[in-house]
N, C-alpha and C positions, 0 to 999 in steps of 0.2 A: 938760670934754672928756676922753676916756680913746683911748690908743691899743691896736689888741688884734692879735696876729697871727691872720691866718687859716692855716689846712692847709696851704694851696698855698705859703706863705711870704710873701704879700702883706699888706700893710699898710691897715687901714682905720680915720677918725676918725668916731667916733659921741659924742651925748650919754650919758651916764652913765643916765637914765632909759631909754633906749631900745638897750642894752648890747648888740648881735649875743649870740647863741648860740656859746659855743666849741667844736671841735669835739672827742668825747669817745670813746675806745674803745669799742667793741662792747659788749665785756664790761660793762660797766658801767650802760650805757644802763638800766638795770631797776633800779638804786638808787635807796633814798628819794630822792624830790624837792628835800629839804634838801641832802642829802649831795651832790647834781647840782650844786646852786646854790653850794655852798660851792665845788665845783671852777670855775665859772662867773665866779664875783667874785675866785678866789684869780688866775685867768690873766689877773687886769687889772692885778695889782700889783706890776708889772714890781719894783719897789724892794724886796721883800720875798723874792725866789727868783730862781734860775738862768735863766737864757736858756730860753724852750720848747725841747724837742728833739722827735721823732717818734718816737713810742711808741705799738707795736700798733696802728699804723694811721691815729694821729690824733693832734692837737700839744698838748700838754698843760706846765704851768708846773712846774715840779721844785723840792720843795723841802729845803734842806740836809741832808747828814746831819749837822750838828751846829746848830741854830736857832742864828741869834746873840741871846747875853741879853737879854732882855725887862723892861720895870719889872714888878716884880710884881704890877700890878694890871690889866695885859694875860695875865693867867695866868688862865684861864676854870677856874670853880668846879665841883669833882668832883662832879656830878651823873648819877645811876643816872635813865634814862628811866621811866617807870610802864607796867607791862603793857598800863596804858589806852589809851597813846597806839599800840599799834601795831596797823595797819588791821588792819578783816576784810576783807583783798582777796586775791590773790594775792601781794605783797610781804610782808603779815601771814603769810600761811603760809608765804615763804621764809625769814622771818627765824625764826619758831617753829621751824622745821626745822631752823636753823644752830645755835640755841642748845643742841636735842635733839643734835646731831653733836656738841659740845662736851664734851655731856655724858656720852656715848654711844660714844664716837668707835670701838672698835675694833668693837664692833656692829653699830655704824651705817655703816661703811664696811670692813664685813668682815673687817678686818685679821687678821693672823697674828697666832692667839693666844699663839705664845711671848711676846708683848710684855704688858708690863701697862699702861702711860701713856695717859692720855684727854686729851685739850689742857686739861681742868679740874687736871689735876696742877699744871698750873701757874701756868694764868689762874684763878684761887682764883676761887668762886661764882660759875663760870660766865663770867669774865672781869670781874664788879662790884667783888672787894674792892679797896678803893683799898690802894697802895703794895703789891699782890702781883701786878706784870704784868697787872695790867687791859688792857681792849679800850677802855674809855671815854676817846674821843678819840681811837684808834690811826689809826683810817678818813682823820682829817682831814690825816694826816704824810705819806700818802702821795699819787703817788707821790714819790719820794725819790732822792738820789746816794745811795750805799753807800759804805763804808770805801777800795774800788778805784775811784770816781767810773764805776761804769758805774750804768744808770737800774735802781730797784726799785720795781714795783709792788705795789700791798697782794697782788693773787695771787700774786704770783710769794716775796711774806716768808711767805704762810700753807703753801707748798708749801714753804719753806726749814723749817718749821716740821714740819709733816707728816712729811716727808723724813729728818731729822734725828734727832727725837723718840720718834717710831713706827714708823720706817720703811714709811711708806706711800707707794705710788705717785704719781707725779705727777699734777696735777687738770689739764684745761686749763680757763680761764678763764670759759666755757660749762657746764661740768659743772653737772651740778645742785647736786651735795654743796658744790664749790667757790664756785656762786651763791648759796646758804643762808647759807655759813659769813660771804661778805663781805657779806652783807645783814644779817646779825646785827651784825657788829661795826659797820657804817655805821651801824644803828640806834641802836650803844650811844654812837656819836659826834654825835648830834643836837645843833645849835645851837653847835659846835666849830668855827672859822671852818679853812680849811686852813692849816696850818703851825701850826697855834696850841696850847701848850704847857695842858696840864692840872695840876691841883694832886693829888699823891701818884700818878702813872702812873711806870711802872719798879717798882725794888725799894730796900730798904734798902743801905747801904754799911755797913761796918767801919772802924775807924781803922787796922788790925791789916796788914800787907800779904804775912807770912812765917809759916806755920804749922810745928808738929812735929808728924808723923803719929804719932812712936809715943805721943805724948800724948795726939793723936785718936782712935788706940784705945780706949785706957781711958775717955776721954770716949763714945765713942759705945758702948762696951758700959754705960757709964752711964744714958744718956741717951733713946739712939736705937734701940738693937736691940727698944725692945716694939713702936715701929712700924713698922719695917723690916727687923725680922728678923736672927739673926746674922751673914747671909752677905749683910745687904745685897740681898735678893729681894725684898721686900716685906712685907707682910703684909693682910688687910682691913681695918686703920688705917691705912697709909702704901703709897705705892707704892716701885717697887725704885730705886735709885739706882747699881748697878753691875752688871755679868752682860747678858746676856744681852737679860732682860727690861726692863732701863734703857734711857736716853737713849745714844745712838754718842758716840765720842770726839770729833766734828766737832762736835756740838752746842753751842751757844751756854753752856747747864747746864753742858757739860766747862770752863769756861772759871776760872780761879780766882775772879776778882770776882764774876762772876756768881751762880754756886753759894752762894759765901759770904753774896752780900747778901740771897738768896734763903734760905739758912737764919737769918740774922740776923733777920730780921721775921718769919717765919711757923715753922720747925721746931724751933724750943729748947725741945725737950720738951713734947709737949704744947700747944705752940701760947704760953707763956709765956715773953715774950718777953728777959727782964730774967735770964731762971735761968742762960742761960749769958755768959761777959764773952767781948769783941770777940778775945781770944786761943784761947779754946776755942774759938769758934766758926772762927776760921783755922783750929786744930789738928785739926778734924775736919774741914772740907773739905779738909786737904793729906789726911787720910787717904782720905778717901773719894776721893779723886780720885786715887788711887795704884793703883784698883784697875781690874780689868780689866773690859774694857767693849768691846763692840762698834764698829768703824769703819765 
C-alpha cells in the first residue's frame, strides 16, 4: 500500500499496482512517457524528497538540491540513448528540434549576434560527453530546491541558463523552442529514475583552490590565445570567454570552481587534458576571470 497526496491536498490509500495518476504541470504533459512515469513513481517516495509543494498549477515531489549520498551502485550507468529509440511522432520531432537549438542556438532563436555562445559551448556534443555538463540524467533532478530553498523547475534552470549565457529572452514553459529544448534533455534522461544521480554528470574539480593571474597570463598566451584569441573574443576554434561576446558576470561560468573545473577536463590546450597541472589551470582561470565581462 503507498500513500500519494492528491492537488487538492487530500490524502488517498491505493495498491502500488493500481498507483492514482499524480497530478502534473501543463507544461509538461507532452514529455516522453518515461520521463511522465519517472515523475509519477518519484511522488510516491515520500522518504527520498521534500514535502510536495504546488508548482505551476499542480503538486509535484521536490527533490534536494544536494541528494543525500548514495551506495554507488544506486548510481545509474552514463548511457547516451540511440537515435533509434526516438519516435517518428510529433515528440520525435520536438526533441530533434531541441537538439538543433542546442546546437544552433543563436540562429535558431535569433539572438543578438554580438554574442558567440551556443548551449553546446558548454554541454560538450550536444549535452552527451560524460563529465563536460552533460543533459544525460539532468531531466530526472528536477524539479529541485535551489541554493535559496525556493522551488526550480527544469524550465525555469534552462531559462537561468539561456538568460545568463546568451542573454536571451525569457521562454515561457509552452514556447515552442522552450518545449524542444526540455523534450531533448528528457529524452537524454531515459530510464534515469527522479533524483537519481549519474555516473560522470557535472564537471571535473581541481585540488588547487587560489590562483595567480599574472601567471595566468603567461599561461594563457601559452596555451589558450590559438583558440580564443588574444583578447579573449574567441576564435572558430574556441568560443570568447570575456567581452562582450562571453558569458555575464552572473553566470554560473563566472564562478571560480566552476570555470576551473570546466577548463580542467575539456580546455588545456587542445583538449589534452594532463598538459596543464591543477595550479595553471587555477592561474588562468583567476586570469580570465579578472576580466571584464558583461552583467
Amino acid at each position: 500500500m503507498v500513500r500519494t497526496v492528491t492537488a487538492d491536498g487530500g490524502r488517498q490509500t491505493a495498491d502500488a499496482s493500481r498507483r492514482p495518476a499524480v497530478g502534473l504541470p501543463s507544461a509538461v504533459r507532452h514529455l516522453p512517457s518515461v520521463a511522465l512515469a519517472l515523475l509519477s513513481v518519484a511522488a510516491c517516495r515520500a522518504e527520498r524528497a521534500d514535502p510536495p509543494r504546488r508548482v505551476l498549477g499542480g503538486m509535484v515531489t521536490l527533490v534536494p538540491a544536494t541528494p543525500t549520498p548514495r551506495p554507488e551502485a544506486d548510481t545509474a550507468v552514463f548511457a547516451v540513448p540511440a537515435d533509434s529509440l526516438i519516435p517518428h511522432d510529433a515528440m520525435g520531432a520536438a526533441i530533434r528540434r531541441g537538439r538543433a537549438i542546442a546546437i544552433a542556438t543563436r540562429d535558431s532563436m535569433r539572438l543578438d549576434r554580438s554574442g558567440a555562445l551556443r548551449c553546446v559551448s558548454c554541454h560538450l556534443d550536444a549535452g552527451t560527453k560524460r563529465g563536460a555538463l552533460p543533459w544525460v540524467g539532468a531531466y530526472a533532478r528536477y524539479p529541485r530546491v535551489d541554493a535559496r530553498g525556493g522551488v526550480l523547475t527544469v524550465h525555469e534552470r534552462v531559462n537561468v541558463c539561456l538568460r545568463l549565457n546568451l542573454r536571451a529572452p525569457t521562454l515561457r514553459p509552452d514556447h515552442p523552442q522552450m518545449e524542444a529544448l526540455v523534450a531533448y534533455i528528457a529524452f537524454l534522461s531515459r530510464g534515469v529514475r527522479l533524483g537519481g544521480q549519474v555516473e560522470g554528470q557535472g564537471d571535473d574539480t581541481v585540488t588547487v583552490r587560489a590562483g595567480d593571474a599574472k601567471e595566468g597570463a603567461k599561461a594563457w598566451k601559452a596555451h589558450c590565445v590559438a583558440c580564443h584569441g588574444t583578447n579573449g573574443q574567441g576564435t572558430p576554434k574556441g568560443g570568447p570567454v570575456w567581452g562582450r561576446r562571453s558569458f555575464t558576470a552572473a553566470s554560473e561560468l563566472a564562478s571560480w570552481a566552476t570555470f576551473a573545473g570546466f577548463l580542467r577536463g575539456h580546455m588545456s590546450d587542445d583538449g589534452r587534458r594532463s598538459l596543464l597541472t591543477d595550479q595553471e589551470v587555477a592561474n588562468v582561470t583567476s586570469y580570465v576571470l579578472r576580466q571584464a565581462r558583461m552583467r
